[in-house]
DONU-500619 format. One record per residue (C-alpha): x, y, z; residue number from 1. Coordinates in nm, 3 decimals, decimal comma. Example, Ala and Ser with C-alpha at 12.3 -4.5 7.8 and 13.67 -1.06 7.14 Angstrom:
(node (1,230 -0,450 0,780) 1),
(node (1,367 -0,106 0,714) 2),
//
This chain:
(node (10,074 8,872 11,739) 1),
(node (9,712 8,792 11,693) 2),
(node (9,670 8,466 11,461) 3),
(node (9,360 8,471 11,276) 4),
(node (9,384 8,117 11,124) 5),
(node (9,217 7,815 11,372) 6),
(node (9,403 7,557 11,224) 7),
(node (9,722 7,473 11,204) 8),
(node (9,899 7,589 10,843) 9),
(node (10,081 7,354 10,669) 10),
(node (10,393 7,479 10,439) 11),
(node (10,582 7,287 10,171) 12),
(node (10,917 7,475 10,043) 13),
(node (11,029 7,380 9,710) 14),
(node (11,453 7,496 9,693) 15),
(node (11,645 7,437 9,957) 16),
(node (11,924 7,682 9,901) 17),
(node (12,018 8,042 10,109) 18),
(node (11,658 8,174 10,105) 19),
(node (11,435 7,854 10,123) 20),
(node (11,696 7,757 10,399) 21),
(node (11,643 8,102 10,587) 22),
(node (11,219 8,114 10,541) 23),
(node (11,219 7,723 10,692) 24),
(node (11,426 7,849 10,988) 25),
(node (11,187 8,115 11,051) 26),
(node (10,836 7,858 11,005) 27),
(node (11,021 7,647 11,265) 28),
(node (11,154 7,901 11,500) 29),
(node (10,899 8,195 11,477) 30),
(node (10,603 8,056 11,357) 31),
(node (10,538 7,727 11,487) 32),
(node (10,245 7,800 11,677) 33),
(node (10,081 7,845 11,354) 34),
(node (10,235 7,711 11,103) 35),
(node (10,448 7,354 11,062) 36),
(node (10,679 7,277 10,786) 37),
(node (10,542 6,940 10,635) 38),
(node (10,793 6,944 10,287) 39),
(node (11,083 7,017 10,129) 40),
(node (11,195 6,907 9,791) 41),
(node (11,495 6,987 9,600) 42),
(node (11,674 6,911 9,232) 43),
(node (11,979 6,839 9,432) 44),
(node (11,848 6,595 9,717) 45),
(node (12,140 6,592 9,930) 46),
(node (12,016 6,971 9,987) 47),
(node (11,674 6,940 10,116) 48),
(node (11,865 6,647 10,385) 49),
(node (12,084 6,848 10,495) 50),
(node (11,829 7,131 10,545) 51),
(node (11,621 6,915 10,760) 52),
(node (11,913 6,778 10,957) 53),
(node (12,000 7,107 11,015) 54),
(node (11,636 7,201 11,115) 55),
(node (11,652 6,860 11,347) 56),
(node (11,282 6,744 11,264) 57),
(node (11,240 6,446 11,170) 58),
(node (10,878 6,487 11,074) 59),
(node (10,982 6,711 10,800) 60),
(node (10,921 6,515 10,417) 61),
(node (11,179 6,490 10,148) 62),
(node (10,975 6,420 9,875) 63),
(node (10,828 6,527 9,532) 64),
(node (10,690 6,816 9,380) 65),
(node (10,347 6,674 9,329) 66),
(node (10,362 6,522 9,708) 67),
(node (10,467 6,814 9,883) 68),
(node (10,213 7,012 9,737) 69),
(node (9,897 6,732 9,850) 70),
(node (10,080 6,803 10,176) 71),
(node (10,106 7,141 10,210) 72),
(node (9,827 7,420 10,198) 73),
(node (10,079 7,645 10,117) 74),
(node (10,369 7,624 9,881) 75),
(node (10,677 7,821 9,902) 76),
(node (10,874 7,862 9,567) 77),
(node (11,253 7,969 9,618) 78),
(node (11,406 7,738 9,379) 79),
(node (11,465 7,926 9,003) 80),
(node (11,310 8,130 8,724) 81),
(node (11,249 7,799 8,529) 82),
(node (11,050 7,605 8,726) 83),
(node (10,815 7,878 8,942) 84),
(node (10,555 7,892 8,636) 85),
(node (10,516 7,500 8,626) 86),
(node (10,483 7,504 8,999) 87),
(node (10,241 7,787 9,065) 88),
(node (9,985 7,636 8,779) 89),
(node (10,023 7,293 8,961) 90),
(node (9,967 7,467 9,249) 91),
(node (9,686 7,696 9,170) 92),
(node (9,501 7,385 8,987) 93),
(node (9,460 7,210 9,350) 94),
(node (9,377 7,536 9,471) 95),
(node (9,625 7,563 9,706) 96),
(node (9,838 7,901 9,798) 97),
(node (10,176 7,985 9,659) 98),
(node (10,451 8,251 9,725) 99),
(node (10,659 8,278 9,441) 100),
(node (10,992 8,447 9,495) 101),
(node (11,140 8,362 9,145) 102),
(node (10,875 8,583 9,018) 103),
(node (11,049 8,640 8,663) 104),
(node (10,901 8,292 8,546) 105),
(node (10,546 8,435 8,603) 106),
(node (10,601 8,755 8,401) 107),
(node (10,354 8,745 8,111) 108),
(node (10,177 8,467 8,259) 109),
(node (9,861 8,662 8,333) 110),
(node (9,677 8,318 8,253) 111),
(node (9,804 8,200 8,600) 112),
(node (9,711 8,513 8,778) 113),
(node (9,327 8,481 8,620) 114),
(node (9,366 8,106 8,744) 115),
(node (9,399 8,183 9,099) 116),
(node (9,165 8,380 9,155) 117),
(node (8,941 8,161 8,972) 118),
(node (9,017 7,873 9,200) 119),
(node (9,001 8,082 9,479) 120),
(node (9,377 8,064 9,534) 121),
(node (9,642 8,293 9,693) 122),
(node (9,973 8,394 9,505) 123),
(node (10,206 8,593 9,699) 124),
(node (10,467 8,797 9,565) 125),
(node (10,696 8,938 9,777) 126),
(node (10,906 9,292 9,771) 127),
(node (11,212 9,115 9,725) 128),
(node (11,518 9,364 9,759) 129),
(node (11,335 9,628 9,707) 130),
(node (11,146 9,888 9,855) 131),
(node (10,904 10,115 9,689) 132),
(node (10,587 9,902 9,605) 133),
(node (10,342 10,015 9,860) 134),
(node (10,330 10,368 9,685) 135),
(node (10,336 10,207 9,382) 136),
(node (10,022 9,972 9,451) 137),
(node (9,869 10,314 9,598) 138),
(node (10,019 10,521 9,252) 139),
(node (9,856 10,225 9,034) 140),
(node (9,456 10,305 9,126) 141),
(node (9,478 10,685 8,995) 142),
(node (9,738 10,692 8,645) 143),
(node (10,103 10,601 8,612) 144),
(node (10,299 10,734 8,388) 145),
(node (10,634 10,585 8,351) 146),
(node (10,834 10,326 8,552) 147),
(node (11,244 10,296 8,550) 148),
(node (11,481 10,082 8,748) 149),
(node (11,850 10,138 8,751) 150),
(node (12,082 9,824 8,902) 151),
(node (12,373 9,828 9,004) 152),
(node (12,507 9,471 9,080) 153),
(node (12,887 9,383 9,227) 154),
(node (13,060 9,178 8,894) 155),
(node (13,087 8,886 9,124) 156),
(node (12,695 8,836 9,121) 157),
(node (12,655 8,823 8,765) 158),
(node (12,757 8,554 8,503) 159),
(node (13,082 8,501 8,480) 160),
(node (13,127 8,632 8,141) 161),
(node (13,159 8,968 8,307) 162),
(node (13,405 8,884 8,539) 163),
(node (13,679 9,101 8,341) 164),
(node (13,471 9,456 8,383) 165),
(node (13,732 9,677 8,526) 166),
(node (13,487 9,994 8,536) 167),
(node (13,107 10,075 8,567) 168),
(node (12,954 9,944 8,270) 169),
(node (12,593 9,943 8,135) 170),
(node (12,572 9,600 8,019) 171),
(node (12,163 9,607 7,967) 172),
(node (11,893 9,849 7,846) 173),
(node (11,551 9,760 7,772) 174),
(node (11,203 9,656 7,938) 175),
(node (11,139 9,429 8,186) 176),
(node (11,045 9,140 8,004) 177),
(node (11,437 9,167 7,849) 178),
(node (11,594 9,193 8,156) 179),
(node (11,424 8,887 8,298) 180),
(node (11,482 8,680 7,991) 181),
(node (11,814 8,820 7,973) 182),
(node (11,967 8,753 8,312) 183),
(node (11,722 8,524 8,512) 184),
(node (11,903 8,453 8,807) 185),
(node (11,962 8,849 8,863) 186),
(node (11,639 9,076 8,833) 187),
(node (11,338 8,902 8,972) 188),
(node (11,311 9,279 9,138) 189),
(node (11,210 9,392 8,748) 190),
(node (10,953 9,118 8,717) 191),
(node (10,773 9,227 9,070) 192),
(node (10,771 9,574 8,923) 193),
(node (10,577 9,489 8,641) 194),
(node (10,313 9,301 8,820) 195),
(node (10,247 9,591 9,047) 196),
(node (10,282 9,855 8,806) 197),
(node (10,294 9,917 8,436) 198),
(node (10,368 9,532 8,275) 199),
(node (10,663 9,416 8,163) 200),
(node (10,701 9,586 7,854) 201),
(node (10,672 9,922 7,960) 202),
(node (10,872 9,900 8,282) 203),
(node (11,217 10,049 8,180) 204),
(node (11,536 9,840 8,290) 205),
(node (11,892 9,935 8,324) 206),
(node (12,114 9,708 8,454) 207),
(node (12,520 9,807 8,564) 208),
(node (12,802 9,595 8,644) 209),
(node (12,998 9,799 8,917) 210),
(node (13,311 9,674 9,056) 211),
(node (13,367 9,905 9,306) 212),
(node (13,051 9,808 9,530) 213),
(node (12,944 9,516 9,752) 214),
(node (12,619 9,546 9,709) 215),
(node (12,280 9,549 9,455) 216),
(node (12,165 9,888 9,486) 217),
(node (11,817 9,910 9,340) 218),
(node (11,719 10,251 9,232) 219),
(node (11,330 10,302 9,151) 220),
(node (11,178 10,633 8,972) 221),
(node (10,795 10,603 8,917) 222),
(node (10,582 10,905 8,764) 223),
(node (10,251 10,922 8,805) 224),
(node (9,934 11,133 8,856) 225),
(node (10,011 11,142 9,227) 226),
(node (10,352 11,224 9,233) 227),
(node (10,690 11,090 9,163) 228),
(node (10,809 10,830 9,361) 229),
(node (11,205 10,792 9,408) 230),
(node (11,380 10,478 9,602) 231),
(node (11,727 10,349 9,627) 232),
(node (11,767 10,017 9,832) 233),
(node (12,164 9,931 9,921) 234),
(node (12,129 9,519 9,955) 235),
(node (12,331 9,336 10,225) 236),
(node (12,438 9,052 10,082) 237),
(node (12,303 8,708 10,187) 238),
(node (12,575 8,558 10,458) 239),
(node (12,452 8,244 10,324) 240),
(node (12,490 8,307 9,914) 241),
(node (12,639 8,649 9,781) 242),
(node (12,448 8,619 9,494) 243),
(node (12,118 8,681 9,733) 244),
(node (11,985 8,977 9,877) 245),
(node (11,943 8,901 10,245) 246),
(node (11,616 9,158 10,202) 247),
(node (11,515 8,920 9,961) 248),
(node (11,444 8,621 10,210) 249),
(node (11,325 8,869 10,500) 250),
(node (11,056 8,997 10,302) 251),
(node (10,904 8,643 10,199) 252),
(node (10,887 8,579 10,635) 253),
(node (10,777 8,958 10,635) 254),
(node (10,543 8,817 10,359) 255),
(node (10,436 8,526 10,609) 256),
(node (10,417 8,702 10,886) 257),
(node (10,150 8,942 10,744) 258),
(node (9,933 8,641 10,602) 259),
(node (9,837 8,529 10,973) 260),
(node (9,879 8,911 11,184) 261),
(node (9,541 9,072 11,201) 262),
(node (9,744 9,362 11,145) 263),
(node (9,771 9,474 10,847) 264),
(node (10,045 9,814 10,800) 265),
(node (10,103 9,962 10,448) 266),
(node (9,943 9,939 10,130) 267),
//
């Protein structure tokens, strides 16, 4: 891998839980002759310590939100729906970079997106568990027509008010900007949607509680002027957290990786 950076990047990662825990791993392991993990911070405290006890670097902070990010030149947000909008606009106001996997609290927030590229700032959004967005990105520059995502989640990933569902059940219909609001924790892949494609309300959401799988399956239809465009992603779960994707934290060091390879492959 060819690094195109001279110095040095230094990362923050706010949410120490399955996937903050994985992408620190990899900034340690596979990265660390380009990038050093500087911060971690944490609701729950006693998380971020034992992440860096676990990552055996004592130079790693535990500190807070506003620290880590005069620390870090990028900012990695795997923490929840309800606090990646107040990071991000901290973020962005230092001009600093930020990759946002909780991307559901930035839906409707195109006053952050103008922001950043005001202040000359990066905010990276990655695929998440799905697959699909490359043609869509490509789709987006000539017309699209229609977007629809079908879910189908295991009952034990969802609140546990469904825990009783003894069949396939549709439990939610409706645009984007529902679904997110609706089950915040569960369809950040509807939020990423929107931002690539057609907005949130007019991205088409359908969300099934099936107790006969083990797995999300994502399925994505997208019409447009240059063709239809059909996915269906079957997600592993996380071996740390059930309620992850394990795509989900490979695509934010897929996301990583790409930021510093010369090499740039798909749209």
């Amino acid at each position: 891998m060819r690094i195109k950076r001279k110095n040095i990047l230094k990362i923050g990662i706010v949410g120490c839980g399955a996937i903050g825990s994985r992408i620190a791993k990899a900034i340690t392991k596979d990265f660390s002759s380009y990038a050093k993990l500087v911060a971690l911070c944490d609701i729950d405290k006693n998380k971020a310590e034992k992440l860096k006890n676990k990552l055996k670097d004592k130079k790693i902070g535990i500190c807070s939100l506003d620290r880590l990010i005069r620390l870090s030149d990028l900012v990695v947000e795997s923490a929840s729906v309800g606090i990646s909008a107040q990071l991000a606009e901290k973020v962005i106001s230092q001009g600093k970079d930020i990759l946002v996997m909780s991307t559901g609290g930035l839906l409707e927030r195109e006053d952050l997106l103008q922001k950043a590229r005001k202040k000359n700032a990066s905010i990276y959004f990655p695929s998440g568990g799905i697959c699909g967005l490359d043609g869509l990105k490509a789709a987006a520059i000539s017309k699209i027509k229609k977007i629809t995502l079908t879910t189908r989640k295991p009952v034990k990933s969802l609140p546990d008010y469904f825990s009783n569902i003894k069949k396939e059940t549709l439990i939610f219909k409706g645009n984007a900007c529902e679904a997110v609001r609706k089950f915040p924790q569960n369809i950040n892949v509807a939020a990423t949607l929107s931002l690539a494609g057609l907005g949130a309300k007019r991205t088409f959401v359908r969300i099934i509680a099936s107790p006969g799988i083990d797995r999300n399956i994502h399925e994505v239809e997208i019409e447009s002027e240059a063709g239809r465009i059909f996915t269906r992603t079957e997600n592993v779960p996380s071996p740390d957290n059930p309620k992850t994707s394990y795509l989900a934290s490979l695509s934010a060091i897929a996301t990583l990786k790409q930021i510093f390879d010369a090499v740039k492959i798909g749209t």
